[in-house]
C-alpha positions in Angstrom: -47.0 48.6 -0.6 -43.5 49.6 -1.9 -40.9 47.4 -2.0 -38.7 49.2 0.6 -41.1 50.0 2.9 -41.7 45.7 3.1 -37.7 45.2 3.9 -37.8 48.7 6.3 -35.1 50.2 7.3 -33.5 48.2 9.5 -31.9 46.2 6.2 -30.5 49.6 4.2 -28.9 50.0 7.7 -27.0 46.7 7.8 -26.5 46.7 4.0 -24.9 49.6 4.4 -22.7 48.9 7.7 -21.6 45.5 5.7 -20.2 47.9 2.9 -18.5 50.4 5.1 -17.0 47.6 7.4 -16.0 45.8 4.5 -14.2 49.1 3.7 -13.0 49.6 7.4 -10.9 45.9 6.7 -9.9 47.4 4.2 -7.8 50.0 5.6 -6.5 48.0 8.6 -5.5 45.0 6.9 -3.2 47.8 4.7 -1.9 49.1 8.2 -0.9 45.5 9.3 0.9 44.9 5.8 2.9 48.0 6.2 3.9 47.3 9.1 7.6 47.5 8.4 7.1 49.7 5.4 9.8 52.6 6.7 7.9 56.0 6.7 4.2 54.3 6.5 1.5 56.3 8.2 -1.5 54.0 9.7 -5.0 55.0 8.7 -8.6 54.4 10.2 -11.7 54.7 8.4 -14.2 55.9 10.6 -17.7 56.1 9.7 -20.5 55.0 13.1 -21.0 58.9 13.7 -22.1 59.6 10.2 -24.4 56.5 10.1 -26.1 57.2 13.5 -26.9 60.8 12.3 -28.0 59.8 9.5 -30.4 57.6 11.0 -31.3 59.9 13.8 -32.5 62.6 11.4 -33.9 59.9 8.8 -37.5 60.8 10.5 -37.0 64.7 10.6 -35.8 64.7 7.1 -38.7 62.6 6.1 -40.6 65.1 8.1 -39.1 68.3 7.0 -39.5 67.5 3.0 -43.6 67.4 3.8 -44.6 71.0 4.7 -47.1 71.0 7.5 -48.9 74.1 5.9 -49.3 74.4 2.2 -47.8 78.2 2.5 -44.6 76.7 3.9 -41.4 75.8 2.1 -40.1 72.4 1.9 -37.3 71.8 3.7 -35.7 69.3 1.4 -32.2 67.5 1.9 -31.1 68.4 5.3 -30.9 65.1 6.7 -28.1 62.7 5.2 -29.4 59.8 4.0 -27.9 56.2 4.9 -26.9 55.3 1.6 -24.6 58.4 1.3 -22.7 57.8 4.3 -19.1 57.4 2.9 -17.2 57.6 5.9 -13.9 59.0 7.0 -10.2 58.3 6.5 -7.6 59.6 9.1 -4.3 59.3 8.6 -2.1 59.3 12.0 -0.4 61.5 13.3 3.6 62.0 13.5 3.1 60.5 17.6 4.2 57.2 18.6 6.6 56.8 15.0 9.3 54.3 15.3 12.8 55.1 14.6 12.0 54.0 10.9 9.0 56.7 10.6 6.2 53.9 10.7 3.2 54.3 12.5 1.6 51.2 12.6 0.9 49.7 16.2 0.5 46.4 15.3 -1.1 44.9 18.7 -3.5 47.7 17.9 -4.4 46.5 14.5 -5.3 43.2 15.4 -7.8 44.4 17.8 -9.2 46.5 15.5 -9.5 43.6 13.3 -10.8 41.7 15.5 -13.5 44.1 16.2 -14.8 45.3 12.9 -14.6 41.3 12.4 -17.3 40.6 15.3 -19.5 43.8 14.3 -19.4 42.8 11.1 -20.5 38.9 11.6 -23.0 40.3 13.9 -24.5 42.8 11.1 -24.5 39.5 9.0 -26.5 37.8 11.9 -29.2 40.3 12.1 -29.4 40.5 8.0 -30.1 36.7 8.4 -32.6 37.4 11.1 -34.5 39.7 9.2 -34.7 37.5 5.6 -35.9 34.6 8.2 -38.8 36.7 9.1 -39.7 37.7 6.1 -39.5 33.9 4.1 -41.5 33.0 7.3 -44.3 35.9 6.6 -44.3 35.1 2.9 -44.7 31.3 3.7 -48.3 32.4 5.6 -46.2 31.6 9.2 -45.3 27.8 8.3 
């Protein structure tokens, strides 16, 4: 049995979501230090749409790349794969600027923060989860 079909899936998914909320601190803890830099435009990394298609078509890529007839084409490379999800930076718009052209909401940020915080401790909690099971497995169920 391969090695990554032992882990299975569910741990690229979370390795991956640590990486891109890692990333996601990232940008807001730059928004909350600029928050008096005159002319600064807040950003947000978004990146939960890309990760649920990605996982969504995970099985019909898989599916797609074997032909079901010898005579057919493989369909190879349609479906993104989770380890390519990069993710998305927006910077905001000119709308709700202060007189100094900065468009940091502050309150905003820190719930943000907050957010991508929990998500992120709960990725870490199912990570955990999922190495328990399998030292427990390897240990014969002792």
């Amino acid at each position: 049995m391969p090695i990554d079909k032992l882990f299975g899936p569910t741990i690229d998914l979370m390795a991956r979501n640590l990486d891109l909320r890692t990333k996601n601190q990232t940008y807001i803890a730059a928004n909350v230090a600029n928050a008096e830099t005159p002319n600064y435009r807040a950003k947000t990394f978004s990146f939960e749409d890309q990760l649920k298609d990605a996982l969504k078509n995970k099985d019909a890529g898989s599916m797609a790349a074997v032909p079901a007839n010898s005579r057919h084409i493989p369909l190879k490379g349609i479906a993104r794969k989770i380890e390519d999800v990069d993710g998305i930076v927006d910077e905001s718009s000119t709308s709700g600027l202060g007189r100094d052209g900065n468009g940091v909401d502050l309150e905003r940020e820190m719930g943000r923060m907050a957010e991508n915080q929990i998500l992120y401790n709960a990725s870490v909690q199912i990570l955990a989860k999922k190495f328990d099971d399998l030292k427990y497995a390897i240990k014969g169920g002792n």
